[in-house]
Backbone of each chain as ProteinMPNN parsed JSONL, in Angstrom:
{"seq_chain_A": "XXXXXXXXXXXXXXXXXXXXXXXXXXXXXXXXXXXXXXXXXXXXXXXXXXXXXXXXXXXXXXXXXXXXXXXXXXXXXXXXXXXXXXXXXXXXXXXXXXXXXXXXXXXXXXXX", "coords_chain_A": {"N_chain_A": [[16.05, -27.757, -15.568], [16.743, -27.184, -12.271], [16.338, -24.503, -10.883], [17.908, -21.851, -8.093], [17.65, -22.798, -4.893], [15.937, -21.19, -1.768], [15.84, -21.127, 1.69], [14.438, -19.531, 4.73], [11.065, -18.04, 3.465], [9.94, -16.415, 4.321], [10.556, -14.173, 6.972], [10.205, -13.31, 10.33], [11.499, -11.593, 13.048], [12.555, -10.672, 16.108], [14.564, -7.367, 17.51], [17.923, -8.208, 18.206], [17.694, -11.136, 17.981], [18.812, -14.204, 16.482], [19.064, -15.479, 13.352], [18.899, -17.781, 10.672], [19.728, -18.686, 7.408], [19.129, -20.352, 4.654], [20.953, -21.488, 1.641], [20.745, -23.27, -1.631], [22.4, -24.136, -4.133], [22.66, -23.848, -7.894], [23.531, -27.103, -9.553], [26.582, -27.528, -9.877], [27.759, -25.241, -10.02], [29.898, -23.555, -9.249], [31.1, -20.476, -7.916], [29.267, -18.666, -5.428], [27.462, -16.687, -4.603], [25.908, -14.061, -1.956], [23.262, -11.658, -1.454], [22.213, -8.45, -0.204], [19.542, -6.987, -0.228], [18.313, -3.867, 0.545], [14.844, -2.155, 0.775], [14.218, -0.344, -2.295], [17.04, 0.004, -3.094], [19.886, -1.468, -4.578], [21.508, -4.803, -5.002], [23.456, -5.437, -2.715], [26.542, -6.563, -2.198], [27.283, -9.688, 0.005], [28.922, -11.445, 0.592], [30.833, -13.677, -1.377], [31.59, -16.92, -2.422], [33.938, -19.385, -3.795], [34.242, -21.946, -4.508], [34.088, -23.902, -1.656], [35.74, -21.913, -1.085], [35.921, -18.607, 0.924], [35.94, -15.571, -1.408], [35.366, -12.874, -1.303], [34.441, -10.908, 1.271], [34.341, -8.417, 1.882], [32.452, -6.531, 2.242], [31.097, -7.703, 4.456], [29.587, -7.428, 7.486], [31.17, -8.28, 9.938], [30.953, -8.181, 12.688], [28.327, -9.224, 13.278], [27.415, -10.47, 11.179], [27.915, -14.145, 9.602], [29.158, -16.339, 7.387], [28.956, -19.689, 5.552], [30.409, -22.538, 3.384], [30.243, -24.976, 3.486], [31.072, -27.367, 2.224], [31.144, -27.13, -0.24], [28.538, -26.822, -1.722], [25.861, -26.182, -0.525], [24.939, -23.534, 0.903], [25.487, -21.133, 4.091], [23.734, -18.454, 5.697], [24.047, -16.298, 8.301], [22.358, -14.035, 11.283], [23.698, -12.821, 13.692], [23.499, -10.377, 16.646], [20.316, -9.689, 15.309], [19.513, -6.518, 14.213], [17.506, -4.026, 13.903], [18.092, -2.372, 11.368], [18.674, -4.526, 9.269], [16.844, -5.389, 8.303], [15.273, -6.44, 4.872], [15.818, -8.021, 1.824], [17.195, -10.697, 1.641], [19.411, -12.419, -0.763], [20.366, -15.085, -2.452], [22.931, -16.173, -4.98], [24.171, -17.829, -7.799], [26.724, -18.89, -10.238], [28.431, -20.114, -13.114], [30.353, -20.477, -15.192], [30.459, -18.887, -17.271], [29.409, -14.697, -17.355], [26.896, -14.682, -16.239], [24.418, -14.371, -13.48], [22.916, -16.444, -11.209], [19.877, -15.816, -9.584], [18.218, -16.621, -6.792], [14.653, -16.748, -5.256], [15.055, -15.067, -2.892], [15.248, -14.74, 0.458], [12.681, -12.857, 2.12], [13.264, -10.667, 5.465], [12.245, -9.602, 8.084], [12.857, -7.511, 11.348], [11.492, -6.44, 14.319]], "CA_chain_A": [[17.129, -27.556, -14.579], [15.794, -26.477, -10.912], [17.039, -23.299, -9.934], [18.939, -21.351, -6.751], [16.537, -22.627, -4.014], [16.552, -20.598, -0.751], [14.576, -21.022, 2.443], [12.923, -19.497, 4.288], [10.979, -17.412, 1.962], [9.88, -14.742, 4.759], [10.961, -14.497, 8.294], [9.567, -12.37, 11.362], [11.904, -11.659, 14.109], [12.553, -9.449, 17.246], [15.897, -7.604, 17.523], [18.554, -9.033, 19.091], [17.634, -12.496, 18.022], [19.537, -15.113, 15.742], [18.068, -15.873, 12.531], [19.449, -18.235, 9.174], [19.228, -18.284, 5.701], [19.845, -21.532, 3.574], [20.742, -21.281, -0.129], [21.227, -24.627, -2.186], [22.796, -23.284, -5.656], [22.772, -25.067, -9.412], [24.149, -28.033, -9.345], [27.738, -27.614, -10.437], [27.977, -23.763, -10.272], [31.319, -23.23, -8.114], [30.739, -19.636, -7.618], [28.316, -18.573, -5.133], [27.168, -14.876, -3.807], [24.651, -13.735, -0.694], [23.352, -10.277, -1.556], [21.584, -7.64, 0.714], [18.909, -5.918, -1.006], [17.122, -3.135, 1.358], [14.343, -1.75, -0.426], [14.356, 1.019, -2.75], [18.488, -0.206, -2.937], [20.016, -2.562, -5.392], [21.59, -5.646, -4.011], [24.644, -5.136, -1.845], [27.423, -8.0, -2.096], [27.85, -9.188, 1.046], [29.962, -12.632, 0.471], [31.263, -14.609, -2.138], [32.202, -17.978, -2.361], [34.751, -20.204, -5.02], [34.09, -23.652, -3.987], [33.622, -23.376, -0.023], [36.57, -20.712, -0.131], [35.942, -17.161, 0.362], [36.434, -14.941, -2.255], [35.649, -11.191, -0.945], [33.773, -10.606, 2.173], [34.85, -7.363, 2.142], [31.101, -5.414, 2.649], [30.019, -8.477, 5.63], [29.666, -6.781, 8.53], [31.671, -9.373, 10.562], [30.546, -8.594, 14.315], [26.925, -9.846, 13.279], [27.113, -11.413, 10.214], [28.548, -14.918, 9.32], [28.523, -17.15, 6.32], [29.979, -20.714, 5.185], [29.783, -23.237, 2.564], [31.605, -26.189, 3.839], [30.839, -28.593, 1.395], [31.013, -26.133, -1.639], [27.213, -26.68, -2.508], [24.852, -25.652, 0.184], [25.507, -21.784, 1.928], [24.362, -20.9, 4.807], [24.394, -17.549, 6.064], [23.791, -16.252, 9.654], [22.293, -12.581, 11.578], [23.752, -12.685, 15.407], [22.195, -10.66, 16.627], [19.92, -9.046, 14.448], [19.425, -4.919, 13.972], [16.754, -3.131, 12.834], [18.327, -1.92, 10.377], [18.753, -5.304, 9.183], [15.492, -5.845, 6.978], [15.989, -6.468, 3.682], [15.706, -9.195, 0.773], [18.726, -11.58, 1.395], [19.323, -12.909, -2.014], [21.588, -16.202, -3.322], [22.639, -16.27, -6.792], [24.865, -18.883, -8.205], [27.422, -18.468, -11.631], [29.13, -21.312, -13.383], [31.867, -20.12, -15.652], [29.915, -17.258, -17.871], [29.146, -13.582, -16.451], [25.732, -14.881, -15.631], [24.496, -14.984, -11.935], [21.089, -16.833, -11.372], [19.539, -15.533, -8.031], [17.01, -17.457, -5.77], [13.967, -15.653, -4.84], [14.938, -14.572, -2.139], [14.533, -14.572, 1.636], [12.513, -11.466, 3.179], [13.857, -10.679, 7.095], [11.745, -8.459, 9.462], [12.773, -7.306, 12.025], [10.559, -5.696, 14.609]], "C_chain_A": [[16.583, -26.778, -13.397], [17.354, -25.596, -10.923], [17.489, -23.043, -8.635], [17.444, -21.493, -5.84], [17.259, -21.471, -2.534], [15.153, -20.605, 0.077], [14.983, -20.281, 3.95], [12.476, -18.737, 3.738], [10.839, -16.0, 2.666], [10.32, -15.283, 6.206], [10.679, -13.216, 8.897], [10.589, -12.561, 12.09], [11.973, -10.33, 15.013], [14.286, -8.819, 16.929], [16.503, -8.322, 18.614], [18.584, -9.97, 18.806], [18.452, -13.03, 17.131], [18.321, -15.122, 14.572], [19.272, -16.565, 11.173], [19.309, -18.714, 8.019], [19.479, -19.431, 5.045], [19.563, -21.033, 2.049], [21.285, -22.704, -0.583], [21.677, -23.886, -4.188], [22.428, -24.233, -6.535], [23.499, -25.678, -9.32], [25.43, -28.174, -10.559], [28.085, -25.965, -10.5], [28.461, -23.937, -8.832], [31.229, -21.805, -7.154], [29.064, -19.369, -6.681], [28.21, -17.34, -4.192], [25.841, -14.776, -2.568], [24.894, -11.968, -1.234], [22.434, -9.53, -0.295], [20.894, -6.629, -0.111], [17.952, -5.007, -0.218], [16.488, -2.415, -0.081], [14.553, -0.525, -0.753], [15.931, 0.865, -3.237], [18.576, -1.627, -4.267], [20.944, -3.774, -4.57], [23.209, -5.371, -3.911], [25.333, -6.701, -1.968], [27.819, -7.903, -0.603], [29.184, -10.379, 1.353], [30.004, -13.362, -0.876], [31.958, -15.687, -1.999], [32.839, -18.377, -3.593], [34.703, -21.709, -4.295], [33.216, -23.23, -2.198], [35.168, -22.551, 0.264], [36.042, -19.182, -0.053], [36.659, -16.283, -0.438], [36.604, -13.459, -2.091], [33.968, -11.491, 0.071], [33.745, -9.193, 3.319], [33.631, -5.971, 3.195], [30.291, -6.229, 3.889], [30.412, -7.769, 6.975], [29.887, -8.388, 9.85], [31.02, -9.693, 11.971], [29.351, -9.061, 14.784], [26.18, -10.723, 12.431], [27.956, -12.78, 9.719], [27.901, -15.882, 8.015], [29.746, -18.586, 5.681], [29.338, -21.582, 4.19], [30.754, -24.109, 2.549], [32.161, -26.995, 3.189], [31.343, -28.539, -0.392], [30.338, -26.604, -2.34], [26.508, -25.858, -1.406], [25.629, -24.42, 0.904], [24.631, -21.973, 3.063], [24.868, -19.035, 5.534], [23.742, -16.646, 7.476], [23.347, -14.606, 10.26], [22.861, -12.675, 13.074], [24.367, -11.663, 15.598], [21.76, -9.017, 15.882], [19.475, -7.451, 15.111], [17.761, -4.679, 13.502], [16.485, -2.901, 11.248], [18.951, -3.294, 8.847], [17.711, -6.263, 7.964], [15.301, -5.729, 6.072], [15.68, -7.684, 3.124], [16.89, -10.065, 1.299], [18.933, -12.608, -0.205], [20.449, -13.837, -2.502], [22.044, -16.151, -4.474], [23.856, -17.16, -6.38], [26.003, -18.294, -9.665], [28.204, -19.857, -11.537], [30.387, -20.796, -13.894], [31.077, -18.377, -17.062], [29.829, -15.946, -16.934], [27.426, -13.609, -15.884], [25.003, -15.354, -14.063], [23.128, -15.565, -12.065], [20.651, -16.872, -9.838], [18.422, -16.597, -7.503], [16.001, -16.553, -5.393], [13.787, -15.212, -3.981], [14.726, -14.535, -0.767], [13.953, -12.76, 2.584], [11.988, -11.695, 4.679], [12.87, -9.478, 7.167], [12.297, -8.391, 10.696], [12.68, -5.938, 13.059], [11.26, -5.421, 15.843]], "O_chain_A": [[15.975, -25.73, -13.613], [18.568, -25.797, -10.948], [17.502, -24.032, -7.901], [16.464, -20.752, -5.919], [18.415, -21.106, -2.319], [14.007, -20.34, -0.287], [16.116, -20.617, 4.295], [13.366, -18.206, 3.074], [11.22, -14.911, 2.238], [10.419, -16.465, 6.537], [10.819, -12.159, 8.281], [10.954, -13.736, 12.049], [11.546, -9.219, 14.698], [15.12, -9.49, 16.32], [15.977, -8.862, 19.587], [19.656, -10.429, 19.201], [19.16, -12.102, 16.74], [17.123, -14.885, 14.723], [20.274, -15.946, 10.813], [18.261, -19.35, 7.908], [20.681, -19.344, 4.795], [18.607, -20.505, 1.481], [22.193, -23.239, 0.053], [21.017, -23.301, -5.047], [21.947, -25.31, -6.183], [24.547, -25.152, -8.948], [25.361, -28.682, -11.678], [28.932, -25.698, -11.352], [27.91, -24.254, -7.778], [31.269, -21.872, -5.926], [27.979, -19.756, -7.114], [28.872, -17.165, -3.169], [24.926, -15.599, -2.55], [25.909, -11.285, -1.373], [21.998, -10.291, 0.568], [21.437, -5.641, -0.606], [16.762, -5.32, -0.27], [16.946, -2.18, -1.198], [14.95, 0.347, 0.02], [16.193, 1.828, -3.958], [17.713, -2.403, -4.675], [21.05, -3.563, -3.362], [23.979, -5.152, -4.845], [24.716, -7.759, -1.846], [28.326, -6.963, 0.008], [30.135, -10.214, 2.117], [28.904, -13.579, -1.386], [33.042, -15.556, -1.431], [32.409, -17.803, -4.594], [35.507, -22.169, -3.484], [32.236, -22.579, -1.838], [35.709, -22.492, 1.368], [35.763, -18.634, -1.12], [37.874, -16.152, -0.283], [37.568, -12.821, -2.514], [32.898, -12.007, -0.251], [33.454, -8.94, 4.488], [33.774, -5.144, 4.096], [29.226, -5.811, 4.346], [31.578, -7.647, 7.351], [29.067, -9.155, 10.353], [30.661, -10.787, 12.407], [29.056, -9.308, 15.953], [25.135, -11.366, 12.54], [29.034, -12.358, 9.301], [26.726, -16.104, 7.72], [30.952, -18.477, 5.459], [28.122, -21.578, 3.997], [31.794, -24.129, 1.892], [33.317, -27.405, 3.289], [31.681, -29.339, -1.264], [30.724, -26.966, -3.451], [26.693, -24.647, -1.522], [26.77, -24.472, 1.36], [23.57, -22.589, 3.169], [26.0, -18.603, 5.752], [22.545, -16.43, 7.287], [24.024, -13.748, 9.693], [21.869, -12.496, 13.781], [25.49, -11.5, 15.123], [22.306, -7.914, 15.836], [19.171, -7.281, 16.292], [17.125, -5.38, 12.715], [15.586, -3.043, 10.42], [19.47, -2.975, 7.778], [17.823, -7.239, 7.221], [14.969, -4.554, 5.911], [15.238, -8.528, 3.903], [17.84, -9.341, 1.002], [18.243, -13.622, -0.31], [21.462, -13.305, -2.957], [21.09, -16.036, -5.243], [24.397, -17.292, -5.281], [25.882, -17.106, -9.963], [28.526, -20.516, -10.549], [31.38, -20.673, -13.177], [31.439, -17.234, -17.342], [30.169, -16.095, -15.76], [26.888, -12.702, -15.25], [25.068, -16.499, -13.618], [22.323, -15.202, -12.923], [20.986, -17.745, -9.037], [17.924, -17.366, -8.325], [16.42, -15.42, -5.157], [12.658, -14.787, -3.735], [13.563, -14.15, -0.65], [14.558, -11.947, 3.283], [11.043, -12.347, 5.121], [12.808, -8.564, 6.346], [12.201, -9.471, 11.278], [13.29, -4.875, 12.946], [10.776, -4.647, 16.668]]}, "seq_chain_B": "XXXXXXXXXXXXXXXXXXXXXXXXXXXXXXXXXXXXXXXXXXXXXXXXXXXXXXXXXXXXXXXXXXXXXXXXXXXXXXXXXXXXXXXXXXXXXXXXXXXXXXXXXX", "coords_chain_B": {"N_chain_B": [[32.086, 9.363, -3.564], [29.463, 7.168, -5.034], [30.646, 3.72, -5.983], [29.457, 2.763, -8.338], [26.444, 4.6, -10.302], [23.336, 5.395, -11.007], [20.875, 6.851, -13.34], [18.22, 8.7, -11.402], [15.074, 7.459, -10.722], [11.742, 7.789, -10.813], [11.499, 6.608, -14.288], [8.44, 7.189, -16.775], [6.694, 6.254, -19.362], [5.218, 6.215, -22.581], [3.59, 3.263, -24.257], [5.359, 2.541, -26.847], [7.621, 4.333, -26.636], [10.557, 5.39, -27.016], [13.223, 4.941, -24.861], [16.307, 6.129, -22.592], [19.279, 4.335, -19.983], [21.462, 5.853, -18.161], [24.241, 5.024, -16.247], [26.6, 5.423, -14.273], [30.482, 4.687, -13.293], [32.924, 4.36, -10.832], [35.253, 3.094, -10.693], [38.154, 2.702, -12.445], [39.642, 0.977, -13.414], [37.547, -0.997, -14.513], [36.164, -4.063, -15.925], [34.35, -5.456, -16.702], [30.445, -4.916, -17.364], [27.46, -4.977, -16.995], [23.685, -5.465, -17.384], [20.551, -6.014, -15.556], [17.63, -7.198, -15.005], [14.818, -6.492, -13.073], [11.946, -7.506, -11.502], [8.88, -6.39, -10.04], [9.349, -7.286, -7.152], [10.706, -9.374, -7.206], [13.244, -11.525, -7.909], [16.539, -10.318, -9.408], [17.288, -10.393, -12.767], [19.65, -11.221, -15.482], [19.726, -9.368, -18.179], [21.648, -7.978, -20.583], [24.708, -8.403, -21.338], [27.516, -6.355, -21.667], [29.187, -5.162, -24.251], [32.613, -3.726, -25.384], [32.489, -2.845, -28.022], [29.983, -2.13, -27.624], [26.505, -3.593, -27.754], [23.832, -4.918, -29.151], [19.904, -6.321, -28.533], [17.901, -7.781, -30.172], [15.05, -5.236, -29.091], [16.881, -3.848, -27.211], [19.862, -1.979, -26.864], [23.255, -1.725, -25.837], [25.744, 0.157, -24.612], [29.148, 1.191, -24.158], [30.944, 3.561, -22.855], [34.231, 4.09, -21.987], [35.754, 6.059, -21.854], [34.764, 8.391, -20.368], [33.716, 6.978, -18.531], [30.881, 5.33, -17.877], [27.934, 3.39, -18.492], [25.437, 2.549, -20.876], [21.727, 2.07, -21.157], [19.573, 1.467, -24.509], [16.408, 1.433, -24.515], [14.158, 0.575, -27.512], [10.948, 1.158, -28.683], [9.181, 0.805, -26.344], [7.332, -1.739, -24.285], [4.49, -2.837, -22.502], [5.338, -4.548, -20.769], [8.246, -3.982, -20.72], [8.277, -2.611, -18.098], [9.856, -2.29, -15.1], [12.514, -2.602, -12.716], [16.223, -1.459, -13.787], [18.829, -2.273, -13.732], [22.081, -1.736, -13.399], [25.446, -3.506, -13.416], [29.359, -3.499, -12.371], [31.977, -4.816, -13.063], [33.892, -7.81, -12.001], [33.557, -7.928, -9.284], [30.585, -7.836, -8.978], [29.22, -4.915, -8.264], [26.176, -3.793, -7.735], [24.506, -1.023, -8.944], [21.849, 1.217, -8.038], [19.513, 0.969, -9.186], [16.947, 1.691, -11.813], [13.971, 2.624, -12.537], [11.266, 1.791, -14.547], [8.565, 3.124, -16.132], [6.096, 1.276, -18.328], [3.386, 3.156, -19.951], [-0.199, 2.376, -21.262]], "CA_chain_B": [[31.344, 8.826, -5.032], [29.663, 5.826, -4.941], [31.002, 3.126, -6.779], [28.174, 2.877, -9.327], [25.775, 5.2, -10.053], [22.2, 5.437, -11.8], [19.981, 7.59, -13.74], [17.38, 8.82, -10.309], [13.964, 7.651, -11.707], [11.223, 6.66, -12.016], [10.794, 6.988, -15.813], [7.515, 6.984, -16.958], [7.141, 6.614, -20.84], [4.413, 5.993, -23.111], [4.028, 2.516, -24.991], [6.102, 2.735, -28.349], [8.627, 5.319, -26.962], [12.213, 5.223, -26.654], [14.454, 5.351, -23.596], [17.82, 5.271, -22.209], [19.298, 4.932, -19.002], [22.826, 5.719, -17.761], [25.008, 3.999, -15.085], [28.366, 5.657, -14.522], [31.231, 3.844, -12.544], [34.248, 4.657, -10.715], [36.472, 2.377, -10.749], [38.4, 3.194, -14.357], [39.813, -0.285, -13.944], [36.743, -1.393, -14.271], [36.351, -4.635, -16.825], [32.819, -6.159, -17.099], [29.528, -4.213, -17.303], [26.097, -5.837, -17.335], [22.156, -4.874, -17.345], [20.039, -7.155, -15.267], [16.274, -6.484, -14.755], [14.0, -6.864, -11.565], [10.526, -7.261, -11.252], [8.666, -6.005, -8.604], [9.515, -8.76, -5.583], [11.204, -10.528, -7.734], [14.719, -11.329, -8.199], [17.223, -9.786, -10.852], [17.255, -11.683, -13.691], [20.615, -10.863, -16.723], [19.082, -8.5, -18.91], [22.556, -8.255, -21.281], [26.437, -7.867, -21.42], [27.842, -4.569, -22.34], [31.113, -5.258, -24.591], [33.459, -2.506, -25.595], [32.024, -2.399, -29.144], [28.613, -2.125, -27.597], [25.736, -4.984, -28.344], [21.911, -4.897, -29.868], [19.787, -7.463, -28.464], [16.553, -6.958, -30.135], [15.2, -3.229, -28.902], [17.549, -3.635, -26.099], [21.035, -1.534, -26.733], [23.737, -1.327, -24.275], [27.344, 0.959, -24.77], [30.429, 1.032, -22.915], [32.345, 4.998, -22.836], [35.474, 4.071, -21.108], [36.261, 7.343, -21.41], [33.891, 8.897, -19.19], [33.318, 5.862, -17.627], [29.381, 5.094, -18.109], [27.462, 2.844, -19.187], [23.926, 3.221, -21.137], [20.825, 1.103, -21.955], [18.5, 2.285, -25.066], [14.924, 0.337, -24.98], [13.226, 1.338, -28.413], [9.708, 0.402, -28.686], [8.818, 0.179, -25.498], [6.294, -2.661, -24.068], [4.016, -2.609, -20.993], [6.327, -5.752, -19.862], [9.657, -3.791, -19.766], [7.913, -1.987, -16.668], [10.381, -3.33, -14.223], [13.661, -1.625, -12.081], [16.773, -1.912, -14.45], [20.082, -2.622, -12.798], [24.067, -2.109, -13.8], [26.096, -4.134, -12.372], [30.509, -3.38, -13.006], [32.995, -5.755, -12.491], [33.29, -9.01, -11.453], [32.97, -8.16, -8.057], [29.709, -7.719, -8.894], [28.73, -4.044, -7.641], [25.094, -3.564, -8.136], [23.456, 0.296, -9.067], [20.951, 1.29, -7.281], [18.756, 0.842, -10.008], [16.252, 3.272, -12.464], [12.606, 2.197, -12.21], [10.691, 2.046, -15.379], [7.309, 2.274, -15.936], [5.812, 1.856, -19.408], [2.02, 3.188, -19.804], [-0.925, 2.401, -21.985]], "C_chain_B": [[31.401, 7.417, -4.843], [30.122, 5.311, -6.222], [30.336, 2.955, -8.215], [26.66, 3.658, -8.983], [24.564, 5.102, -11.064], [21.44, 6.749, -11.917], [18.94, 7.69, -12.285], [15.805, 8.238, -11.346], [12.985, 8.184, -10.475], [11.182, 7.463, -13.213], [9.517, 6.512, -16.0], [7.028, 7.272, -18.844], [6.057, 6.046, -21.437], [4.558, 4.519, -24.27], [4.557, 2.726, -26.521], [7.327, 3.689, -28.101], [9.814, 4.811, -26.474], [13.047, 5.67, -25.684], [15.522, 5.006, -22.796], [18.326, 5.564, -20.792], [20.822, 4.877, -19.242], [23.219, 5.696, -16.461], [26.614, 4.426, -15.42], [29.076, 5.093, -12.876], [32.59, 4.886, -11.552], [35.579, 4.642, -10.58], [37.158, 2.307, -12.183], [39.595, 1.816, -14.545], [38.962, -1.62, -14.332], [36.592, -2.832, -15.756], [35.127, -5.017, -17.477], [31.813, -5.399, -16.352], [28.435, -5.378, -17.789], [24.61, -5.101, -16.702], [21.644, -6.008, -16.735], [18.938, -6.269, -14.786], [15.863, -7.337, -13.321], [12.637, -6.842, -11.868], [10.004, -6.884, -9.901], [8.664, -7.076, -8.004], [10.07, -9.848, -6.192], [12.774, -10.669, -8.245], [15.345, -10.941, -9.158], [17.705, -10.926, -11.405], [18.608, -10.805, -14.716], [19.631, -10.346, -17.319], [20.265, -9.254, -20.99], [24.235, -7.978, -20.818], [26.486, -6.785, -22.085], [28.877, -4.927, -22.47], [31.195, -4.151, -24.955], [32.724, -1.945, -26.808], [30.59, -2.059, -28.968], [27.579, -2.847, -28.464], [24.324, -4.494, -28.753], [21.446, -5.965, -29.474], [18.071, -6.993, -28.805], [16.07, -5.935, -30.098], [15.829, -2.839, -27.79], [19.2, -3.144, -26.957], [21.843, -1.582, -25.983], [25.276, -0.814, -25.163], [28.202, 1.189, -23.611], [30.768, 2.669, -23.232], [33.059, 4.788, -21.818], [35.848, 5.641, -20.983], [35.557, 8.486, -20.52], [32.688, 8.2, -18.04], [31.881, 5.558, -17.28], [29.508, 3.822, -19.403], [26.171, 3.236, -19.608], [23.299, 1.615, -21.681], [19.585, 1.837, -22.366], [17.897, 1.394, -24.865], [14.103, 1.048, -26.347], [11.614, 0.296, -28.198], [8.958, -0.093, -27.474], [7.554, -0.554, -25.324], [5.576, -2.387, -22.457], [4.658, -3.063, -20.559], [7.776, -5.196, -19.961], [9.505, -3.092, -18.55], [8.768, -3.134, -16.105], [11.698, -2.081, -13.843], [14.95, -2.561, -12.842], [18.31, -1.505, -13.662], [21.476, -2.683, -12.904], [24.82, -2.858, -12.606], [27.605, -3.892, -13.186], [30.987, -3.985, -12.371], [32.285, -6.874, -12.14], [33.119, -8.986, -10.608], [32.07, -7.945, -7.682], [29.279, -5.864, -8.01], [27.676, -3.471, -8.511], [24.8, -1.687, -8.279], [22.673, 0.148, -8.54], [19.951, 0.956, -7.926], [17.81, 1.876, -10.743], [15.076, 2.274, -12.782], [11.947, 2.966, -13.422], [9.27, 1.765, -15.812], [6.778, 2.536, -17.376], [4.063, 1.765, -19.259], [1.161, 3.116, -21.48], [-0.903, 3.98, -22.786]], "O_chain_B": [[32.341, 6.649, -4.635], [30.118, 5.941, -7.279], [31.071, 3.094, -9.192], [25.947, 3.521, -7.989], [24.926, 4.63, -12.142], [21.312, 7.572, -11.011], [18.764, 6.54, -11.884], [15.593, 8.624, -12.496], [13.342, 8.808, -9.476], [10.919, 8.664, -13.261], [9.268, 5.429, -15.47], [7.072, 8.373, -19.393], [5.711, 5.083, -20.753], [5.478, 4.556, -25.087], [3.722, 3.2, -27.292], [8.065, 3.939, -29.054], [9.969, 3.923, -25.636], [13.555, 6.79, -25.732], [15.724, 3.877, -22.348], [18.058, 6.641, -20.259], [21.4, 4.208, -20.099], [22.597, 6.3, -15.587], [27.439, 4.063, -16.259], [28.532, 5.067, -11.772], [32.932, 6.033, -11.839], [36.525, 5.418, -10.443], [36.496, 1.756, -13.063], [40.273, 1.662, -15.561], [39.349, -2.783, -14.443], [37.056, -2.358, -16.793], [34.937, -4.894, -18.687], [31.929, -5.138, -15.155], [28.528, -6.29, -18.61], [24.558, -4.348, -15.73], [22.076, -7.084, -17.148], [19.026, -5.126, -14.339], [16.338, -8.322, -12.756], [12.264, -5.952, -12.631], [10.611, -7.047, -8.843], [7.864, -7.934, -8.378], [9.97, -11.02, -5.83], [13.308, -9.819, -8.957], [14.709, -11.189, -10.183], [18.246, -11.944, -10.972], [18.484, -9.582, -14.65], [18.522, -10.811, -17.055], [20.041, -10.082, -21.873], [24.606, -7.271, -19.881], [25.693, -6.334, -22.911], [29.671, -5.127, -21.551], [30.215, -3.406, -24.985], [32.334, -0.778, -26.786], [29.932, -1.723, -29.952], [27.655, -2.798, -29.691], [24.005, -3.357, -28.405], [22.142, -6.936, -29.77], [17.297, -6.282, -28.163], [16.423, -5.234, -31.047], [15.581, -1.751, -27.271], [19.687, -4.02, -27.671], [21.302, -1.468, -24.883], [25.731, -1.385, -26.153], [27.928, 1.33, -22.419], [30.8, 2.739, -24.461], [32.696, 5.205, -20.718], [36.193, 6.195, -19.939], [36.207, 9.445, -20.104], [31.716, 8.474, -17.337], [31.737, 5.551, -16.058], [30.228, 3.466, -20.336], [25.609, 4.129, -18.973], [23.805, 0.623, -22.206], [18.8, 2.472, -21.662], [18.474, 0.309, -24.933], [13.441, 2.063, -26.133], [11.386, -0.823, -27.737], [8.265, -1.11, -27.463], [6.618, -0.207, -26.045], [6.127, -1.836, -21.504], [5.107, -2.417, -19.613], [8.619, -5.84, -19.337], [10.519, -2.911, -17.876], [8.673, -4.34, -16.335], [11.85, -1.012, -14.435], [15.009, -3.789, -12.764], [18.603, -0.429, -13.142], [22.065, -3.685, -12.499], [24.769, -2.79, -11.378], [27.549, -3.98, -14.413], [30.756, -4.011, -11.162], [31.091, -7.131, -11.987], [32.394, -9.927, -10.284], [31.92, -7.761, -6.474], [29.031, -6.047, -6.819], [27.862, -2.883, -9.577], [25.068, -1.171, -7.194], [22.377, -1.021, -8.291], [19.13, 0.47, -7.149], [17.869, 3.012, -10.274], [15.323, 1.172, -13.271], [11.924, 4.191, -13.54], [8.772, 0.641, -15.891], [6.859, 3.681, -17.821], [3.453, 0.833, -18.735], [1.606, 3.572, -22.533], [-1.7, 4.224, -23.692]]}, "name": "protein", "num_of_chains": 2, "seq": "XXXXXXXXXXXXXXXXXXXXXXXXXXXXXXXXXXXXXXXXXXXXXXXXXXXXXXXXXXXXXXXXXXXXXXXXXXXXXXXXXXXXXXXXXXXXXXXXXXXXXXXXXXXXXXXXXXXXXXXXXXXXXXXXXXXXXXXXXXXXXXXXXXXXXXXXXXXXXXXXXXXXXXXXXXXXXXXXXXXXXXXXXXXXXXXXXXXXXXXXXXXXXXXXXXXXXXXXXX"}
C-alpha cells in the first residue's frame, strides 16, 4: 500500500515570496491533517480536513496561510507571503476510521 | 498552561534500563491519548493507544490518570533503536507534546 506522498521534499525561498505544498493521502482515508513542525517543537495542527470539508482550522494563521482539498483526495496547502519565522517541517498525515494518522515525510521550507 | 505538556529531556539511559516518560494535559475533557515516535528527520510514526485500563505492548507500557490528568510511557529493556523523540498526542484534535528525546547508549 503506497503511503502519504508529499512534494516538494525541501524548498529554499526568500521572504515575502509564495510557496506550495502538495500532499496526495491513502487512498480512501477521508480524514486529512497539515501539521507545522518547527524544530526542537512537536507538530502543530494547522488544518484538518473530512472529505474536502474543513474540520478545525482553528491554529491556521489565515492572513498568510491557505489550504484546500477540493476533490477530497489531493491537499494543497499555501504560504502568501512567507515569514521567517515560517521554517519548519510541513507534514501531511492521513487517518481512515482508527486513531491512527500516517504522515508523509514531510516537506522542509527555508526561508532566508 | 499549554495544552499538553512533556517530560523536558533529553534522557540518556544505558542499554537494558528502564524508563518512563510523562505527558500531562489540560483539557479534563480530554478522550483519546496516544504515543507516537519520531526519528531523527523523520516523520512520527503511532507508537501505541493509551486506554483507561492502561495497555502493554511488549516493553512498551502506557497509563491513563484521569485524575491528575497525565499520561505515562514505561520502556523496560531498553534498545539502541528506541533512541528516537517520543510524542503524546490528546484528543482527537490531535494536539501534539512537544516531545522527550531519548537516547539509549552502548
Amino acid at each position: 500500500e503506497a503511503g502519504v506522498a508529499q512534494s516538494p521534499r525541501y524548498k529554499i525561498i526568500e521572504k515575502r515570496q509564495s510557496v506550495a505544498f502538495w500532499c496526495n493521502p491513502i487512498s480512501g482515508h477521508a480524514t486529512l491533517y497539515w501539521y507545522q513542525q518547527i524544530l526542537g517543537q512537536g507538530p502543530k495542527l494547522l488544518i484538518q480536513f473530512q472529505n474536502n470539508g474543513v474540520v478545525d482550522d482553528s491554529q491556521l494563521p489565515k492572513d498568510r496561510f491557505s489550504a484546500e482539498r477540493l476533490k477530497g483526495v489531493d491537499s494543497t496547502l499555501k504560504i502568501q507571503p512567507a515569514k521567517l519565522e515560517d521554517s519548519a517541517v510541513y507534514l501531511c498525515a492521513s487517518r481512515f476510521r482508527g486513531p491512527e494518522q500516517y504522515f508523509g515525510p514531510g516537506t522542509r521550507l527555508t526561508v532566508t | 498552561r499549554k495544552e499538553v505538556e512533556q517530560d523536558p529531556g533529553p534522557f540518556n539511559v544505558p542499554e537494558g534500563a528502564t524508563v518512563a516518560f510523562n505527558c500531562t494535559y489540560s483539557n479534563s475533557a480530554s478522550q483519546s491519548f496516544f504515543w507516537y515516535r519520531q526519528d531523527c528527520r523523520k516523520e512520527p510514526k503511532l507508537l501505541m493507544s493509551v486506554y483507561s485500563s492502561g495497555n502493554e505492548d511488549g516493553r512498551f507500557t502506557a497509563q491513563l490518570n484521569r485524575a491528575s490528568q497525565y499520561i505515562s510511557l514505561l520502556i523496560r529493556d531498553s534498545k539502541l533503536s528506541d533512541s528516537a523523540t517520543y510524542l503524546c498526542v490528546v484528543n482527537n484534535d490531535m494536539r501534539f507534546g512537544a516531545g522527550t528525546r531519548l537516547t539509549v547508549k552502548p
